[in-house]
N, C-alpha and C positions, 0 to 999 in steps of 0.2 A: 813797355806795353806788349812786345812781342816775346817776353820771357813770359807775360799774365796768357797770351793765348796759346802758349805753345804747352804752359804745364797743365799737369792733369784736370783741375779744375776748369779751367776755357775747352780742354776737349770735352766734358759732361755736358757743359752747360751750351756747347755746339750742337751736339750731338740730340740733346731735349729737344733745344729748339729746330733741329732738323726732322726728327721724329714724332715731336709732341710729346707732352706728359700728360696722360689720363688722369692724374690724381689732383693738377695743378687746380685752384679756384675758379682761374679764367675758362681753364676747359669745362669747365661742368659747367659754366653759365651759359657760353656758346652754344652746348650740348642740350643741356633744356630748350633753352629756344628754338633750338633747329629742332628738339622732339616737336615740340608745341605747336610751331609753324607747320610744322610737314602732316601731324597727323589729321586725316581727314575726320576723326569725331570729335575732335576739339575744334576743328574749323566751322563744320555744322552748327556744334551748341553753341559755338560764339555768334555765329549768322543769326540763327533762331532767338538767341537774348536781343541782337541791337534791332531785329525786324520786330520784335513784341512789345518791348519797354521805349518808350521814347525817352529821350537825357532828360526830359522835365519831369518825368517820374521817379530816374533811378539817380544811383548816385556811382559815377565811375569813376572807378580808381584802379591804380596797377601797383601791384607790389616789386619787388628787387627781380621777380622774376619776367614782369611783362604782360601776367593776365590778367583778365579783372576781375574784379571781385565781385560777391554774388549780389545778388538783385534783394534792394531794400524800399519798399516804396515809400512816398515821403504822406505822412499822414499830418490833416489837422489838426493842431492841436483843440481846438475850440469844436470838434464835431462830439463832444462826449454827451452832448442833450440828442444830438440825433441821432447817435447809436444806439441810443437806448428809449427812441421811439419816443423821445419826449416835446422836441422841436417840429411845431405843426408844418412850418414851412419847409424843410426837409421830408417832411411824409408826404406835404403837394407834391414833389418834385417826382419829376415820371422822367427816369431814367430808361436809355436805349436797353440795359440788361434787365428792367425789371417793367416788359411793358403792360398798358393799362388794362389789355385781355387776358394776362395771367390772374391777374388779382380778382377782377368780375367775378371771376369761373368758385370762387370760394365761397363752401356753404356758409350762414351764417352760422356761428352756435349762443344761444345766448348767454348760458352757464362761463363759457370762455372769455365771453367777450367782458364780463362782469370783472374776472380776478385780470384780466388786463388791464382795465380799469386801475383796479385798485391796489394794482402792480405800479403803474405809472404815477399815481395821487400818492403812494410812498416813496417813491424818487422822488418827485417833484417836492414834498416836506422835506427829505434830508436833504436833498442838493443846498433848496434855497438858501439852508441854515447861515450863520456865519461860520468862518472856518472856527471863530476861538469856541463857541457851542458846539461844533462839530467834535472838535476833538477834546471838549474839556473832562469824556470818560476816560482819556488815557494820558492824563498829565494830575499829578497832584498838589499845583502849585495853591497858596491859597491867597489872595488879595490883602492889600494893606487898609484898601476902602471896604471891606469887607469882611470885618474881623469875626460878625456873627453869621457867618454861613451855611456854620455846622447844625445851628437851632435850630433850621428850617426842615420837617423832616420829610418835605414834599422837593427838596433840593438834586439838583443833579447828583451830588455826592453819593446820596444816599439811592440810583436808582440802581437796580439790577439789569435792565435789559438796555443794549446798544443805542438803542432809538431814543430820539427825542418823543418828551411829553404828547406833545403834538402829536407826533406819526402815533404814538401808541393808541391816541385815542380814536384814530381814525380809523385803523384797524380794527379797533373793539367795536365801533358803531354799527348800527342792525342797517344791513343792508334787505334787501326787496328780494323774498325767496322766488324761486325759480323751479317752477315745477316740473318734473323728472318724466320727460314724454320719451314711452317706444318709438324707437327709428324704424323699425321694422315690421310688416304686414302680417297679421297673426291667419288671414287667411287671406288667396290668391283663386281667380276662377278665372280661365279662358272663356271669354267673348267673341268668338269669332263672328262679322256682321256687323260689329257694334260702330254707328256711324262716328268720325270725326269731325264733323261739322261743326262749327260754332256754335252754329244757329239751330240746334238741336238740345233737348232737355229727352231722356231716355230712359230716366232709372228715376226711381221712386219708393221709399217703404212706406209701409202702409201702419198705421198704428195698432194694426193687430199682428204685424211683426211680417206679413208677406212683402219680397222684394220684386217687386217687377222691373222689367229690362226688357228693352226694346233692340232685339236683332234683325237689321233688314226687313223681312216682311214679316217677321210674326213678334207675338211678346207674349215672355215667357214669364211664369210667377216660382219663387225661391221660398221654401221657409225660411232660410239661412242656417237650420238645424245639419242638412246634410245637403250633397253639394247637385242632385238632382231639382228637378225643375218642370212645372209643370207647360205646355203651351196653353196660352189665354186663347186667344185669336190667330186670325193671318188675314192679311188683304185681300180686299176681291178681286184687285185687278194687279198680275204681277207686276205691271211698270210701276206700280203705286211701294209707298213703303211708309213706317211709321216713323214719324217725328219728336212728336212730345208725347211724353207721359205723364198723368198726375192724379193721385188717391184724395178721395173723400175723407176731410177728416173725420167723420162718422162713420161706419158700415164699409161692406167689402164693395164699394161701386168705386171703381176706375174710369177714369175717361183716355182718350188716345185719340191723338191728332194725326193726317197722314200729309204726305209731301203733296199731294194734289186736291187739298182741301175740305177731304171730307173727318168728319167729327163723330168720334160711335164712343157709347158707353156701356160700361159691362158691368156683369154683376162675378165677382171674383170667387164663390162659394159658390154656383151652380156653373161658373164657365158659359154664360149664356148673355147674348147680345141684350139690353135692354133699349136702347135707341142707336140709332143713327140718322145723321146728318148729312143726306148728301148735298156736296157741293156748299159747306157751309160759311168757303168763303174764296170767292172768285177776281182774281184782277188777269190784267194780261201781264202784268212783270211778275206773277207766280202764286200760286195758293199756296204754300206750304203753312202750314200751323203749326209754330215752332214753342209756343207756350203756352199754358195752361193754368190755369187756379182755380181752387176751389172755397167759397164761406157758405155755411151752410148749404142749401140745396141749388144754389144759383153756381153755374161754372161760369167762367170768363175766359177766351181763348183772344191768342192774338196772333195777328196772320201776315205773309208777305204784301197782301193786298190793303197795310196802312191801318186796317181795320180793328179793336176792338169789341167782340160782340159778349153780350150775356146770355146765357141760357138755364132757364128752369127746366131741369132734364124732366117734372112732373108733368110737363105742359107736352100733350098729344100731337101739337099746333105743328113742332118739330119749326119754331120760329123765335130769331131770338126776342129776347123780352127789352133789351137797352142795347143801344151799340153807340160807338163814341169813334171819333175821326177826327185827330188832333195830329200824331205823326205825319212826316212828309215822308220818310220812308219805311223798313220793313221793321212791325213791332217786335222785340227781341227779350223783353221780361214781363210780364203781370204776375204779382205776389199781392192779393188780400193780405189785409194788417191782422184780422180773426175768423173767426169761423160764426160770428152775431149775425149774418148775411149784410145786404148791398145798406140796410138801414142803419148800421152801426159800425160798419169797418168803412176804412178806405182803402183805396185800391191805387198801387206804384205802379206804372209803367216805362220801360228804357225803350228807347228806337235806336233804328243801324243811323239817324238823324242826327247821334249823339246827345238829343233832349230827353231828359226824366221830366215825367208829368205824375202830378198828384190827384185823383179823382175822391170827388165827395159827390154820390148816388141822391143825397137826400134834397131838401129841396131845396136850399141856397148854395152857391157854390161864390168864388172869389174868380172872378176875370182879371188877370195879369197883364200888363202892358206894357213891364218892365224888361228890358232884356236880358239881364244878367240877375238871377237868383229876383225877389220879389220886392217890389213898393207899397205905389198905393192900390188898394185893391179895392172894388165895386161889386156891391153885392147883384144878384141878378136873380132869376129865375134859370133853373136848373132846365134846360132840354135836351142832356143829354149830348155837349157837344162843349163842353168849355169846363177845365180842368181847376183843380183848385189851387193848384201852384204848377210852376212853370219853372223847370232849372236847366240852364244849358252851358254848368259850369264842365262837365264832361268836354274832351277832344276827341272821342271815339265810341264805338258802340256799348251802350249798355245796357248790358246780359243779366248780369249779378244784381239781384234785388234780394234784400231780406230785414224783415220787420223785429226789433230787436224781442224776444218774450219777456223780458226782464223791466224793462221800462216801456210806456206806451210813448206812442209816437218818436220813436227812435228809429229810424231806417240807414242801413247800409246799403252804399250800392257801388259795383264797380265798373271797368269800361276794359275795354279791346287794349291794344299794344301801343298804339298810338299818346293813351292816356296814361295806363299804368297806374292809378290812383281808388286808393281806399278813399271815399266822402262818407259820412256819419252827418246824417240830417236830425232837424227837430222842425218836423210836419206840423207842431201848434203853431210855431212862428213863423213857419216857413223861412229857417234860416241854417245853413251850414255849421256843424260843431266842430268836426276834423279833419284833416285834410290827410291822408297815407299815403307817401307814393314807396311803392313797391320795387318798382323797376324792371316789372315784366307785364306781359299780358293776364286779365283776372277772368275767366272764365265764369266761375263762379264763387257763391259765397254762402254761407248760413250759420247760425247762433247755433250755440250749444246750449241746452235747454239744462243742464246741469252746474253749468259753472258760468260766469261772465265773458263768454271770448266769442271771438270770429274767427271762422274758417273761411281762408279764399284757397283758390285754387287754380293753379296757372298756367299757359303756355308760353309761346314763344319769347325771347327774351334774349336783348343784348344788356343789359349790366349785372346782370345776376347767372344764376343756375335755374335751366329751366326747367317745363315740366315739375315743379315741385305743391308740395300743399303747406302754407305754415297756419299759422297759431297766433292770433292777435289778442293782450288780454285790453280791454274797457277799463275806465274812458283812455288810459295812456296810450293806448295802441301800439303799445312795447309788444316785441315780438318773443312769443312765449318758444316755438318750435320750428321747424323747418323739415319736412318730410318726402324725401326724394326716392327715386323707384317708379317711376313711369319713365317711359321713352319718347311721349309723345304728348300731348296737349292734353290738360284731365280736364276734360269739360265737363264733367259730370261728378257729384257731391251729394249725397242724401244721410238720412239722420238716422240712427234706432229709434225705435219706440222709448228703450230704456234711457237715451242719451247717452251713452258710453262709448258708442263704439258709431264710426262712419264707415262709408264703402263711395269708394272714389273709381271713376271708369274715366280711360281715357282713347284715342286715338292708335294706342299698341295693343288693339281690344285683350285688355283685361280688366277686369273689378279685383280692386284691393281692400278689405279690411283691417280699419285702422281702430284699434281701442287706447283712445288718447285720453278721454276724460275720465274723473271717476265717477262711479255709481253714484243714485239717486241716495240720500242718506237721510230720514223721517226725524222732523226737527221734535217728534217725542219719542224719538228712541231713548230708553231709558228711564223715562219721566214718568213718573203717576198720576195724574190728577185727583183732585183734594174731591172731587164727586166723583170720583169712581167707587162708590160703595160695598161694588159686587165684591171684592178682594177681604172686607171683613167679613164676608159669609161664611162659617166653616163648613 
């Protein structure tokens, strides 16, 4: 033993072990780890991985060397229906990363939502399939029960495209076209003045194409050709200010309501007053005259003081001719059904009461006793004080009245924030068709005299995007559009003459122009008739 230490060999192997060998296995192992240990950015990212990943997500291991290895999260296998949006109960699920005020805030689109759709109804065909239908395009095995397979020439063998029979047909099916609406305002006017009240109606066109707009104390009339304007009016008394506006649908006579009750009408081609009304409607919780309508020559305004009145603006009397006192609080819509006057239309009203009432002027009316939409009804004699139906299916005020042009006795009507809901009545039966809820507040609303749809138009709102105007087409009350760009509450909506194009004003005083519909189109365009004689004249 001491001949093995003293020769050469025991002194190297002394001498290593006195000194170290750099090149040995051991040392390089000691040597990583004292790197790995000491260096402070390896200390950090290992801090940062065990403070982020919990052991129930990752999966930790260490190699020969002692680190760990990198982060793999452990995924379901069974979550493949809900990656791909197909598992309803996976899409209820409201995760802390994806909370429910993200998703609110997204406009709708409807063109999108369609191929989403029918994105998912072709997952939903393939997945279902069975695996051996699934894959029998990429195997060409052929069955022993099934020796004549090849005959069939409607056979998978013989298909060309991926997809099962099924999915193809489903894709080929005529889906519901979707009409191609501008997002964007083809013309913009500053309003400055222009009230945001609720309970205000301001803007009006006139079926000879003039626009009037009501700016604090005066109202202004627009051809809409060029973007000057002319002044109608202004108040007598500057505390005073105008409220509602609303055009004759015959001739240039306007009428205009003020915040302290008084009622004047003009003639819009001389600019010259032809009545006024003072004090034409008094309580002590407020005069304001916040709506108006017009059928034939009789107006009907309705007022903070609960009041409905009518007026023959022909009558010298300066006295109304009916008045009706059914709401408990401030009237907030009257919309006549036509323009045949008080003996052939009937007449809608919403209160801040949350009740719509139905009026028939003529000389039986229906007494309601029912509390919720209509029973049995008792004819009576009409004096002028008892409505022909009674609905207080509304939760909040309503503003939004409009008679559908396209069918009679068809009425829209919508309500404040509280409510959020499009109703669609039928006034013969006095009975409810549809029910819309929105999920904002509806300001207003009105038909489009060219095509079958409803325009509302919104404010405030927590499940939606507010401030916006959409597009409802009849009777599905599918939503055709969604049109944003106000900053504020559009309480205001009026029609063209042509029906093409709307002008919406809201709270951010501006008026926008929207040309959403198409033109009027003459159903003999084209056509000859068989007595049209004059055409063989040479």
């Amino acid at each position: 033993m001491s001949s093995l230490k003293n020769s050469p060999f025991g002194k190297r192997l002394r001498a290593s072990r006195a000194t170290g060998d750099e090149n040995s296995p051991s040392r390089k192992r000691r040597r990583l780890n004292l790197d790995s240990s000491s260096s402070p950015t390896r200390t950090l990212a290992t801090a940062a991985l065990n403070v982020t990943n919990t052991p129930s997500r990752r999966h930790k291991s260490r190699n020969s060397l002692g680190s760990e290895d990198r982060f793999i999260p452990s995924r379901d296998q069974n979550s493949f229906w809900a990656s791909y949006g197909l598992d309803e109960k996976a899409n209820n699920n409201t995760s802390p990363f994806m909370k429910p005020s993200v998703r609110r805030w997204s406009l709708p689109d409807p063109k999108k939502e369609q191929a989403d759709e029918l994105y998912k109804s072709v997952l939903r065909s393939e997945l279902s399939s069975s695996p051996v239908a699934f894959h029998s395009l990429s195997r060409t095995s052929f069955s022993e029960n099934s020796p004549n397979r090849l005959d069939d020439p409607m056979g998978s063998s013989y298909q060309v495209s991926p997809l099962h029979q099924e999915t193809g047909k489903l894709m080929n099916q005529p889906r519901p076209e979707i009409r191609q609406v501008a997002k964007m305002p083809i013309r913009m006017l500053d309003a400055p003045g222009l009230s945001h009240d609720f309970y205000t109606n301001l803007v009006d066109w006139a079926p000879s194409g003039a626009l009037a707009v009501g700016l604090d104390t005066h109202v202004y009339l627009s051809s809409g050709d060029n973007e000057g304007g002319a002044k109608l009016c202004t108040v007598l008394n500057s505390s005073d200010e105008y409220t509602s506006l609303a055009w004759m649908k015959t001739g240039p006579t306007i009428a205009a309501g003020t915040a302290e009750g008084h009622l004047e009408i003009h003639d819009a081609s001389t600019l010259r007053l032809i009545r006024r009304y003072e004090q034409a409607h008094v309580h002590d919780a407020g005069n304001r005259i916040g709506t108006l309508s017009w059928t034939s020559n009789t107006l009907t305004s309705g007022s903070r003081d609960r009041m409905i009145k009518h007026w023959d603006f022909r009558d010298p009397t300066c006295k109304p001719i009916k008045q009706c006192a059914a709401h408990t609080q401030e009237v907030c819509g009257v919309k006549w059904s036509g323009d045949g006057g008080i003996q052939t239309s009937l007449l809608a009203t919403g209160g801040n009461d949350n009740k719509m009432f139905i009026w028939d002027l003529r000389s039986s009316v229906r007494d309601l006793t029912a509390g919720a939409g209509w029973s049995s009804s008792i004819l009576s004699e009409n004096k002028g004080g008892s409505p022909l139906y009674r609905f207080n299916q509304h939760k909040a005020a309503v503003k939004g009245l409009a008679w559908d042009p396209h069918l009679s006795n068809v009425l829209a009507s919508g309500a404040g924030q509280q409510d959020a809901c499009i109703r669609l009545w039928n006034t013969a039966t006095g009975t409810m068709l549809n029910e819309t809820r929105t999920g904002s507040q509806i300001c207003n609303l009105i038909w489009s005299i060219n095509t079958h749809e409803l325009v509302t138009t919104h404010g405030y709102s927590t499940q939606t995007v507010p401030n916006q105007i959409r597009i409802w087409k009849y009777p599905s009350m599918s939503l055709v559009a969604s049109l944003p760009g106000h900053t504020e509450c559009v309480q205001y909506v009026a029609l063209s003459p042509s029906g093409d194009t709307i002008v919406t004003g809201g709270g951010d005083e501006t008026l926008r122009f929207w040309n959403i519909f198409p033109g009027r189109v003459s159903p003999f365009k084209g056509k000859h008739s068989a007595l049209d004689y004059g055409k063989l004249i040479r």
